[in-house]
C-alpha positions in Angstrom: 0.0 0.0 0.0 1.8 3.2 -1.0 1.4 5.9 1.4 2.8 8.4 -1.6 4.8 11.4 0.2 4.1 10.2 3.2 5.6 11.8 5.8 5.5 11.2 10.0 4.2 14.8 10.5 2.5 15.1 13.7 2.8 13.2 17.2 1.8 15.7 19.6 -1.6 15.4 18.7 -2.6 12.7 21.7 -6.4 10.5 22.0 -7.5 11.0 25.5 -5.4 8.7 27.7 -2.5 7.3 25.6 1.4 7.1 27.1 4.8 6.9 25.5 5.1 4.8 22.3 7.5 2.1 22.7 9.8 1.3 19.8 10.7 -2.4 21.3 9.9 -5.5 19.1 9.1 -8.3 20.8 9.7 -12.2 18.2 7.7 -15.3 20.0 10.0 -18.2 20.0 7.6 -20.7 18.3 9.0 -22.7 15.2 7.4 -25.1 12.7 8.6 -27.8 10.5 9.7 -27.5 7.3 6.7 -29.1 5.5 9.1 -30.7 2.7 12.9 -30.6 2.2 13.7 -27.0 1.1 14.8 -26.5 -1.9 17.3 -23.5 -2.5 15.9 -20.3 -4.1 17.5 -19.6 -7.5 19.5 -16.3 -7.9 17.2 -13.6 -8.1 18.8 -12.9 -11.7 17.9 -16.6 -13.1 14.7 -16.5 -11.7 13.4 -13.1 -13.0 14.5 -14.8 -16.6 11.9 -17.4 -16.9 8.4 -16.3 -16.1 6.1 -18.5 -18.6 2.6 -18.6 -19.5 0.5 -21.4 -17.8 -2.4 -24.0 -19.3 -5.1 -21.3 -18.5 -3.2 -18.0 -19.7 -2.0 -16.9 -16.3 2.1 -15.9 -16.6 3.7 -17.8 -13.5 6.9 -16.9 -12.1 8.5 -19.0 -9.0 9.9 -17.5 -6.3 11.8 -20.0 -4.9 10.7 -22.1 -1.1 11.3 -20.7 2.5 13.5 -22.9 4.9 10.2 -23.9 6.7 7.0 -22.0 7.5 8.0 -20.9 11.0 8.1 -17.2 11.7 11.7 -16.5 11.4 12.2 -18.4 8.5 9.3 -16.8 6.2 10.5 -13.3 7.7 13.9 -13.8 6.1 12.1 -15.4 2.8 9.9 -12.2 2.1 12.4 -9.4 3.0 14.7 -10.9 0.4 14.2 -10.2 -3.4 11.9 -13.4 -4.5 12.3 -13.8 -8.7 11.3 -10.9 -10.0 9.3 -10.1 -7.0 10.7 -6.3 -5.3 8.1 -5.0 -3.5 4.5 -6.0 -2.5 2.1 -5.8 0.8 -1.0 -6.3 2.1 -1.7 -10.5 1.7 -4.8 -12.2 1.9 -4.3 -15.9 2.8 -6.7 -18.8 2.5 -6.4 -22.6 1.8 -7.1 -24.2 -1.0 -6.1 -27.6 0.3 -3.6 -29.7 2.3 -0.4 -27.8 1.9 -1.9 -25.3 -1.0 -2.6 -21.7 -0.2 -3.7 -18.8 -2.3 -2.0 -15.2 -1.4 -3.6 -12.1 -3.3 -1.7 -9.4 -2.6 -2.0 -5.4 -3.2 0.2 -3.4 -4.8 3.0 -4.6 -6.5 6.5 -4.5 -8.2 8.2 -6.8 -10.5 11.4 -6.7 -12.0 12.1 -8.7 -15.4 15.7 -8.0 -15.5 17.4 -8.7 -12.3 19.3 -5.2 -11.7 16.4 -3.1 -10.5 17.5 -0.8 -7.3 14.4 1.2 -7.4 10.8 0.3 -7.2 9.9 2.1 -10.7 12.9 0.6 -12.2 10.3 -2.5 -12.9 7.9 -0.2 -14.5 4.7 0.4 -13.4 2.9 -1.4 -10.4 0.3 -4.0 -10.8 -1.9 -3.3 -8.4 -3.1 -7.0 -7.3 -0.9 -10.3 -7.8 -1.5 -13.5 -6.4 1.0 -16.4 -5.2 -0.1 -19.9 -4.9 2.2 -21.9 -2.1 2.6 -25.4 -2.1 4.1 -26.2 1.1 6.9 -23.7 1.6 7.6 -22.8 -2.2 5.9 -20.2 -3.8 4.8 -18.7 -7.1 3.9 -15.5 -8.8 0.7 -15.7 -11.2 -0.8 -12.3 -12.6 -2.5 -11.6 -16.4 -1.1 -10.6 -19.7 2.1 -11.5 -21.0 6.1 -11.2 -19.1 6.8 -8.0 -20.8 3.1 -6.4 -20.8 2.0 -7.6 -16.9 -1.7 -7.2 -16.2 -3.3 -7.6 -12.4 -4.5 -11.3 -11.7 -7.9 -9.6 -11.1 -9.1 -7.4 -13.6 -12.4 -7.4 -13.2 -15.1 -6.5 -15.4 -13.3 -5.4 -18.6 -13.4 -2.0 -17.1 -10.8 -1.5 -15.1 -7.7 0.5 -15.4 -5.1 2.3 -13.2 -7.7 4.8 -12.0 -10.3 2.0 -11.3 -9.0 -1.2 -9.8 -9.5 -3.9 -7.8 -7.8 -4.6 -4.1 -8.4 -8.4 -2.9 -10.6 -9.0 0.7 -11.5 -12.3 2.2 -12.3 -15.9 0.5 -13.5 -19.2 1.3 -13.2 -22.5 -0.2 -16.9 -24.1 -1.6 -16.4 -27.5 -2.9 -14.3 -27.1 -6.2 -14.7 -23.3 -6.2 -12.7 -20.5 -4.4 -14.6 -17.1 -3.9 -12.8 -13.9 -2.8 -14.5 -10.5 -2.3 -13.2 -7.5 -4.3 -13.0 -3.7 -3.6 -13.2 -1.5 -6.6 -11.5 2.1 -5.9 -11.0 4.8 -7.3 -9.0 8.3 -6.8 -10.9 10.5 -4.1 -12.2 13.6 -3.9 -11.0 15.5 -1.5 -7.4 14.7 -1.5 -6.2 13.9 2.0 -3.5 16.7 3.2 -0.7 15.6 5.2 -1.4 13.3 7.7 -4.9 12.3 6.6 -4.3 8.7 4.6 -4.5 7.7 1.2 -5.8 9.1 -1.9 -8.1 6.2 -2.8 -11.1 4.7 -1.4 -13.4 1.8 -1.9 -16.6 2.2 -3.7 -18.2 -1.1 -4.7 -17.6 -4.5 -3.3 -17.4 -7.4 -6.0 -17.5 -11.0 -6.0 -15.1 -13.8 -8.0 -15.3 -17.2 -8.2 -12.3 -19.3 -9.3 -11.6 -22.9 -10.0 -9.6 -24.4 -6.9 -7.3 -26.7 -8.7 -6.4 -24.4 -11.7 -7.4 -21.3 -10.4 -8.8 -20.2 -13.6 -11.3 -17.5 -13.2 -15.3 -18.7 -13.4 -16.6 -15.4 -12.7 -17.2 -12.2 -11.6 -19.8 -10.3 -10.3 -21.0 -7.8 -7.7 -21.1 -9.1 -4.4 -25.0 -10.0 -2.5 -24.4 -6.9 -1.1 -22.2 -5.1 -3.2 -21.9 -1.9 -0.8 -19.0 -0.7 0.8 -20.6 0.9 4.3 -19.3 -1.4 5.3 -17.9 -3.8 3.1 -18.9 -7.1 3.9 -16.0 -9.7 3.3 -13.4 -7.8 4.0 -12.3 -10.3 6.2 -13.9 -14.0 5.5 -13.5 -16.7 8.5 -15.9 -19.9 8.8 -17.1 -22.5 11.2 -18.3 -26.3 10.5 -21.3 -24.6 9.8 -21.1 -20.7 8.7 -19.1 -18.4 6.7 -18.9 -15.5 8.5 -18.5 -11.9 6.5 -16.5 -9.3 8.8 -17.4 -5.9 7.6 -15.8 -2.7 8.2 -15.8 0.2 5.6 -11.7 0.3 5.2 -12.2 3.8 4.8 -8.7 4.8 4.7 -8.6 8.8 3.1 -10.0 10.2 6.2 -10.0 13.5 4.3 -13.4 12.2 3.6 -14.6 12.0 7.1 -13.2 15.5 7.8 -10.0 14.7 8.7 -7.8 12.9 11.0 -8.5 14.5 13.9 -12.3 14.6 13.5 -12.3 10.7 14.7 -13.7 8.0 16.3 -13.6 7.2 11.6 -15.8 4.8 10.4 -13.3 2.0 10.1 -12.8 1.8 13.7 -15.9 -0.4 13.9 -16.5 -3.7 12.7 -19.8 -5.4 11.6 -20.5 -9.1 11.0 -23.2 -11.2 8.8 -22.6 -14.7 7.6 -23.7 -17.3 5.0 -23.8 -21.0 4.8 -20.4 -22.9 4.4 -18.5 -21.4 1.6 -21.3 -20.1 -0.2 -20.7 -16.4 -0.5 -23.0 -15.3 -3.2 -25.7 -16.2 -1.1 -27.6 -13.2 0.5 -26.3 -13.0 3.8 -27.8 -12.5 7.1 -26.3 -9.9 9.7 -25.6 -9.9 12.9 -28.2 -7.5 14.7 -26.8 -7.4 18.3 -29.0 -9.9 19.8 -29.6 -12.5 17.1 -29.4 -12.6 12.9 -32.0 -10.5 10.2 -31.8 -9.9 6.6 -32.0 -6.7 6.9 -28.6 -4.9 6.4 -29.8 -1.3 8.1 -30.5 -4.1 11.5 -26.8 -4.5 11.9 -24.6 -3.5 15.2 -21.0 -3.2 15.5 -19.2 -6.6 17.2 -16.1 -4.3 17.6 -16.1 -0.4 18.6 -12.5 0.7 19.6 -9.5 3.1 18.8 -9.5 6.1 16.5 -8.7 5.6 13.4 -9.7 2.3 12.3 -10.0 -0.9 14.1 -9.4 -3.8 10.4 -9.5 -6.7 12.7 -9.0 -10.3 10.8 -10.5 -12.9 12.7 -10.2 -16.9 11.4 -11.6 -20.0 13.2 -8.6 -22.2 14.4 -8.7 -25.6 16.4 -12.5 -25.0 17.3 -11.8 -21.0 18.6 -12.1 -17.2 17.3 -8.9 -15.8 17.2 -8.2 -12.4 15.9 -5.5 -9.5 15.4 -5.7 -6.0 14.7 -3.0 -2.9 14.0 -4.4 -1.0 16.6 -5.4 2.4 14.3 -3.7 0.7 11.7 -1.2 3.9 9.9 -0.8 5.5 13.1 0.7 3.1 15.7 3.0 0.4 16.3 0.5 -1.9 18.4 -0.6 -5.3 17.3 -3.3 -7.4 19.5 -4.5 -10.6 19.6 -8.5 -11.0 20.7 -10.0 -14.4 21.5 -13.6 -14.7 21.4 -16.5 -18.1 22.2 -18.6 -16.4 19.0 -17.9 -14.5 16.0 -19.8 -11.7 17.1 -17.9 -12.0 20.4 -17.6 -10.2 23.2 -13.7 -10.1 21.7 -10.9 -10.0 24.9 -7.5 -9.2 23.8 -4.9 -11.1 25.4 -2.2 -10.6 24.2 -0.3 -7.3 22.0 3.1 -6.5 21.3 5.2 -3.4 19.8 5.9 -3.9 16.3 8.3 -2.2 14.2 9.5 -4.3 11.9 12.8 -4.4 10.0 15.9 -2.2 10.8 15.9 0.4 8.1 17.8 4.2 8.7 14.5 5.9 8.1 11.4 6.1 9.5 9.0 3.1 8.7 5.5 2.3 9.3 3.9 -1.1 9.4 0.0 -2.0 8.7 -3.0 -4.6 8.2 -1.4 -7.7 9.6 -3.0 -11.2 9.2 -3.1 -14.5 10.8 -2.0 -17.3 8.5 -4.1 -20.1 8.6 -1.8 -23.0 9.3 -1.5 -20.9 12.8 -2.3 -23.8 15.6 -1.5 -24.9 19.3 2.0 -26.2 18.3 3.2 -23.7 15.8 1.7 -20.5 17.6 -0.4 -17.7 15.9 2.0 -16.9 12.5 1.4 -12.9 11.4 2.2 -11.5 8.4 2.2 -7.3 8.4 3.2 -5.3 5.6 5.4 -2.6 6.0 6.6 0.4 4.1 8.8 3.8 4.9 6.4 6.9 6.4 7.8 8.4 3.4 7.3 6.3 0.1 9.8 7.8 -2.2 12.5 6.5 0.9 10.4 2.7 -0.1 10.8 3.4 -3.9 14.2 4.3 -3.4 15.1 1.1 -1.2 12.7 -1.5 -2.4 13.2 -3.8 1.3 11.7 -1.4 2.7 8.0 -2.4 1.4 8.4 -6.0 1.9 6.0 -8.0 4.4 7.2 -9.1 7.4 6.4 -12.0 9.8 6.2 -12.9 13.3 4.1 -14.8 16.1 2.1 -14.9 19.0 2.0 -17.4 21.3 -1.4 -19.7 21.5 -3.2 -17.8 23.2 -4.5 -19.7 27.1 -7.9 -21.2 27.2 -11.0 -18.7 27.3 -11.9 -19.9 30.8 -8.2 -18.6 32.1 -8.0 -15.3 30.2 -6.6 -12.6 31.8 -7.8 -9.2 29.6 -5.0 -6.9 28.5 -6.2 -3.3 28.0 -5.6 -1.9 24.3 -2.7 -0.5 24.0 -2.6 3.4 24.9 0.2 5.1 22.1 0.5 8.1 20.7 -1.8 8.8 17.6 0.9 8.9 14.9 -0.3 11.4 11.9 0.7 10.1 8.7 -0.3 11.8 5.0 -0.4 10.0 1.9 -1.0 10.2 -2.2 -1.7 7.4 -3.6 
């Protein structure tokens, strides 16, 4: 997610009853085994090379396996230079099968010939890629051709630069994958310094893809197709449900009337749900006390912070586990809720300081996820993206806007939780173009 001139402008702004911000990461010593013997990544050079054009059109490029899938191990894997891979954030993770995940990832930079030291030295972005991982080895799948790269999603034949699509959440059905879509679009006003991005959603989509080939069925808007919130921005499901997490991601808070002009709309989270994996059904929502069809019924699950409260929630070994950025742009603190339901009541218990890899200028880091092979053994595995405060320091050192990874212990039983308080930092102004 490009934060354009970003720039850390403004920390003596404070929300009511928040203390120093501490710059102290914190790495959970949980590991996991390597699910196959590793094989060694190629030099980036020989990698980059040979791209090729797949059995349904899409161009795949690999990227070479991680060690294993523990946190230390992927960490290392995605700050390096993968292929042609330079720069990318924001992942969305969900399984395909035993050992098979699909990533779709936001913006993105790729680099055909091996010597790029810039981000732009690639050309232009594409704005969503996806990987598909089989065990700990990765590829890179997107549209078009090597030389002339299109987005993996793009949508309804209308889309462009100006108009695009951002991946959400997605759930397996049978021999089908769907994943929700936001289309955005430039907005109007432009956010000034320290008031987020220039883009924002306005229409929430629906794709269905073939789960073995991943070729593209179709593509549609979404049973609700609205973006206040958007439902499936995050997707989790049960034995029984598939539960649509809603929350408007409304990140250009120029549109809200600035950043200071908060509690914003993202710091609240809706739910309604479907059956199993059937997301183009018409969903139910979550009313406060029980489940109606009526969208305008719904309550918030989740109320808290400032700026935005993007919480991710999955279902993992019979429990809701969740983690949030708290206020995403604008603070360092990453918490992990537990909850009986979906619609909670959500305790955190447990949050850490994150601030990602060493860099000599100022960074920020953003929307993190759990990834779903995340159990009792292995720990609760996070990917966050991260960038520089100011993006022409990320397009002129492309590490900087690399994902990293990192892990929470599994989290006690609910009957023993002791409830952390949300962390109380410093709101962090940040400014964007984008």
């Amino acid at each position: 997610m490009q934060l354009g001139n970003t720039r850390l402008i403004n920390t003596c702004r404070v929300v009511a009853g928040v203390a120093a911000l501490s710059l102290t990461i914190y790495w959970a010593g949980v590991t996991v085994p390597a699910l196959a013997s590793p094989k060694p990544a190629s030099d980036s050079k020989a990698m980059a090379a040979h791209p090729f054009v797949n059995d349904i059109g899409l161009v795949e490029t690999a990227l070479g396996c991680a060690r294993s899938l523990s946190s230390s191990d992927l960490h290392m894997f995605f700050g390096e230079r993968r292929g042609s891979l330079i720069g990318w954030d924001n992942p969305h993770v969900i399984q395909l099968g035993p050992e098979r995940w699909l990533w779709l990832n936001h913006d993105t930079y790729i680099d055909l010939s091996g010597d790029a030291r810039t981000l732009h030295d690639g050309g232009e972005q594409n704005q969503n890629v996806a990987f598909e991982q089989t065990g700990n080895c990765f590829a890179m799948l997107h549209r078009g051709t090597p030389t002339e790269r299109l987005n993996f999603e793009i949508g309804d034949g209308h889309v462009d630069r100006n108009r695009f699509l951002w991946p959400l959440g997605g759930e397996v059905d049978g021999d089908v994958v769907r994943v929700f879509w936001a289309e955005t679009i430039p907005s109007v006003p432009r956010p000034g310094p320290g008031d987020g991005i220039i883009r924002h959603p306005t229409k929430t989509w629906l794709a269905e893809y073939d789960v073995t080939t991943l070729e593209r069925l179709s593509f549609a808007p979404a049973p609700n197709s609205g973006v206040d919130p958007i439902y499936g921005f995050a997707v989790a499901s049960d034995d029984h449900h598939s539960y649509l997490f809603g929350n408007t991601n409304m990140l250009n808070l120029a549109r809200e009337g600035g950043f200071f002009n908060g509690p914003h709309s993202a710091t609240k989270m809706y739910l309604a749900r479907v059956p199993r994996g059937q997301l183009d059904q018409a969903p139910e929502y979550w009313n406060g006390t029980g489940w109606a069809d009526d969208a305008s019924s719904s309550v918030p699950i989740s109320n808290r912070f400032f700026a935005e409260n993007t919480m991710q929630p999955r279902y993992l070994d019979g429990r809701w586990v969740s983690v949030v950025q708290q206020d995403g742009f604008y603070s360092r603190e990453v918490l992990l809720d537990v909850a009986e339901h979906p619609w909670g009541p959500w305790t955190t218990v447990d949050q850490r300081t994150y601030t990602g890899r060493l860099a000599a200028v100022e960074k920020n880091s953003y929307q993190p996820i759990i990834l779903p092979w995340s159990s009792p053994e292995a720990g609760i595995t996070i990917a966050i993206s991260e960038n520089a405060t100011d993006w022409m320091n990320a397009v002129a050192d492309p590490p900087l806007y690399r994902p990293g990874v990192f892990a929470f212990p599994w989290p006690v039983d609910l009957g023993e939780i002791t409830t952390h308080a949300a962390a109380s930092v410093p709101a962090r102004r940040v400014g964007g173009s984008r």
